[in-house]
Phi, psi and omega in degrees: 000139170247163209324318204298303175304351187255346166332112188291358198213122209306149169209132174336131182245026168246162206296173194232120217235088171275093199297148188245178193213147174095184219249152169277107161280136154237152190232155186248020179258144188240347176263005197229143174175146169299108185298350175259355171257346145318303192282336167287329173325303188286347172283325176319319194274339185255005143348294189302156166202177195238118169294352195279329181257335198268323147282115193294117190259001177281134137198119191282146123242161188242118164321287211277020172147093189293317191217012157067026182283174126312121199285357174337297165350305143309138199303323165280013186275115134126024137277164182329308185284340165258329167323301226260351184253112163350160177294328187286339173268338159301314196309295194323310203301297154004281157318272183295351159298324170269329171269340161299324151353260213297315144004242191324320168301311188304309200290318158311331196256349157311301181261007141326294186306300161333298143299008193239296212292329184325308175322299223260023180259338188227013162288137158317336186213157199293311186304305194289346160292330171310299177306314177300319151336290197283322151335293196314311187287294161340279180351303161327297183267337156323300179312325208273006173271335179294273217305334161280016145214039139310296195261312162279333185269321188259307171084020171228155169210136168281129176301195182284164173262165193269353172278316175298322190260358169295293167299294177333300189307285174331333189275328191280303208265018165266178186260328169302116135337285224261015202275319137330297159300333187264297204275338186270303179309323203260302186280310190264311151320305183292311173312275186345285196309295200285355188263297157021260181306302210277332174287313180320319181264003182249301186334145141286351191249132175320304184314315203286326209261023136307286194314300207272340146016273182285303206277349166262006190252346123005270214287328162330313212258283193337297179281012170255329156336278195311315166313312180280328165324288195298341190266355174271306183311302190273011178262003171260323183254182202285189176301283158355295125334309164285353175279290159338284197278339158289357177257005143302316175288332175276294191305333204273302150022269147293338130268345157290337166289299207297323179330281217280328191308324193043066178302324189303325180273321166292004161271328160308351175249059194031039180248119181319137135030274194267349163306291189346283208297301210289320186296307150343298194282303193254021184275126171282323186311249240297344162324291193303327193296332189280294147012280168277000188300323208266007186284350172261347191295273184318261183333346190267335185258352197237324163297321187283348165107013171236120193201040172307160171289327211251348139282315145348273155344299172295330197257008156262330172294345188259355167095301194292024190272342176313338195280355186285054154254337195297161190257104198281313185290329154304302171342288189307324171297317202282302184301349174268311206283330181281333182289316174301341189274323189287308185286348151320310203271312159312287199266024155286331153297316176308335214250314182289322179304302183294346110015277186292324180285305196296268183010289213298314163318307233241339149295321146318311182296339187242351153294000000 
C-alpha cells in the first residue's frame, strides 16, 4: 500500500523541492582532526546497526493505544469536548496522536538525514565531514524504522506539521555552513532527542520504547557533534554575527514550541482552532512534556555560546530557562547506558527462553 493512501490528509504527491543555497567545499588536508570529533567519528562506525534485526518488529501493537499511556496524557481530557466523546472515539483520538508522533518523527528524521549529507557538502574540514557521513546513515535507519511502523503498526500517517517544515526550510536554504548545524544539530534534534527520551520513559508498550531507545543512543552522538563544531566555530565570530544566530535561535524555538501543540489533530476531532492553544496551555501533561522538551536545547545553545539577554529572555518567558543547568553529557550517557541495558536485558530472556526449550527436550527425551 502506499504511503500516500495512509495520510490523514491529501499531501502533494510530487517531492517538496527545498532549494539549496552555499558552496560545495572541499578540502586537501587529509591529516588534521580534531580529536574529539574523531573519536566520535569513530563511535559512529562502530555503532551501526540494522534496524531490520535488532528491533523485534513480532512485537503486537494496538492502533487505538500505541503507547499504553494514561489518557490524563492528551490535551482535551476531562474537557467538554472529551466528555462528549465515546470509547470508541477516545481510541481514535488515540490513534491520530500516536501517528501525529510518530509523524513528525519520520518526517523530521528525513530531514535530519538530508541535513547531515548537506553537512558533509559544505563544512570546511575533513573530521566533521567524517562524522556527518556516518549521521547520514544513522538518519537513514531511523526514517525506515519510523515509517515502518508507521505504516504496520499503526497505518495512519500525518503530513509534516508546518512549523517543523518551516525550520527545515530555513536550515536548508541558508548559504552559511554553519547554519545546518545550529538549526538541525541544536533545535530539531535537540527537541526530537528529548520528546523521545520522554515517550521512551512514559510508555508501557515494548515495540514503541525499542524504536526509541535505539534511535537515541544515536541521536546522543549527533547533538554532541553540533556541539563541539558550533562551539569551536562561534568563538571566532563578531558580535554581529552572533546576533544573527540568536536570533535564528529564538525565532527557530518559537516554532518548535507551536510545533508540539499538534493542532492538526484536534481540529480533525472537532476542537475549534482557537480553543487549542489555550487547552493545550492548560493541560499540567502537555506543561510538562514543553518543559522537558527544551531540556536538551537550552544547555546546547548556552555551551556553544549563544547565550545572549535576549535568549535569555525568551527561554524564560518559555518557561525553560531552569533547563540550562542541565548536565548534557550525563543525559547523553544515560541515553547510551539504556540502550545498552535493554539489549542486556533482551537478549538474556532470549537466552533464558532457549534454555528453557533445550531443558523441555531433553526431559522428554529421557522419559
Amino acid at each position: 500500500m502506499s504511503t500516500h493512501d495512509l495520510y490523514t490528509a491529501p499531501v502533494d504527491k510530487s517531492t517538496w523541492n527545498a532549494p539549496l543555497a552555499g558552496d560545495a567545499r572541499f578540502t586537501w588536508e587529509y591529516d588534521d582532526g580534531r580529536d574529539r570529533l574523531l573519536a566520535l567519528y569513530q563511535k559512529g562506525k562502530d555503532k551501526q546497526w540494522d534496524s531490520a534485526k535488532r528491533i523485534d518488529w513480532d512485537l503486537e501493537v494496538d492502533p487505538h493505544d500505541v503507547l499504553g499511556v494514561p489518557d490524563q496524557s492528551l490535551a482535551i481530557y476531562g474537557t467538554r469536548h472529551w466528555d462528549r466523546m465515546s470509547v470508541k472515539e477516545r481510541g481514535e483520538l488515540r490513534m491520530h496522536q500516536a501517528s501525529w508522533q510518530f509523524s513528525q518523527f519520520v518526517h523530521g528524521e528525513q530531514g535530519a538525514m538530508i541535513t547531515a549529507a548537506r553537512i558533509v557538502e559544505s563544512v570546511p574540514d575533513l573530521d566533521s565531514k567524517f562524522y556527518s557521513a556516518t549521521q547520514t546513515m544513522d538518519e537513514a535507519r531511523h526514517v525506515e524504522l519510523f515509517s515502518r511502523f508507521l505504516q504496520d503498526k499503526i497505518g495512519m500517517v500525518y503530513p509534516i506539521n508546518t512549523e517543523l517544515q518551516g525550520l527545515l526550510n530555513e536550515t536548508l536554504t541558508d548559504s552559511r555552513w554553519d547554519m545546518p548545524y545550529l538549526g538541525m544539530q541544536v533545535l530539531i534534534e535537540g527537541l526530537a532527542l528529548a520528546a523521545f527520551g520522554v515517550i521512551r520513559d512514559v510508555t508501557t508498550q515494548p515495540l514503541p520504547k525499542q524504536l526509541l531507545t535505539y534511535v537515541m543512543q544515536d541521536e546522543a552522538r549527533h547533538v554532541a557533534f553540533g556541539r563541539l563544531a558550533l562551539r569551536d566555530y562561534y568563538k571566532e565570530l563578531s558580535a554581529p554575527e552572533l546576533r544573527e544566530r540568536e536570533e535564528f535561535v529564538i525565532e527557530g524555538c518559537h516554532l518548535m514550541r507551536d510545533r508540539i501543540r499538534g493542532r492538526e489533530v484536534w481540529t480533525n476531532f472537532g476542537v475549534p482552532l482557537a480553543e487549542v492553544d489555550e487547552l493545550v496551555a492548560n493541560s499540567p501533561y502537555m506543561r510538562m512534556f514543553q518543559s522537558l522538551l527544551f531540556s536538551r536545547i537550552v544547555p546546547c545553545v548556552r555551551d556553544i555560546g549563544l547565550w545572549s539577554e535576549p535568549v535569555r529572555a525568551t527561554f524564560e518567558q518559555m518557561g525553560v530557562l531552569d533547563a540550562s543547568k542541565a548536565d548534557l553529557e550525563a543525559l547523553m550517557a544515560h541515553d547510551e547506558e539504556l540502550a545498552d541495558q535493554l539489549d542486556a536485558a533482551r537478549f538474556a530472556a532470549e537466552e533464558a527462553e532457549r534454555k528453557a526449550e533445550v531443558d523441555a527436550v531433553i526431559a522428554a527425551e529421557s522419559q
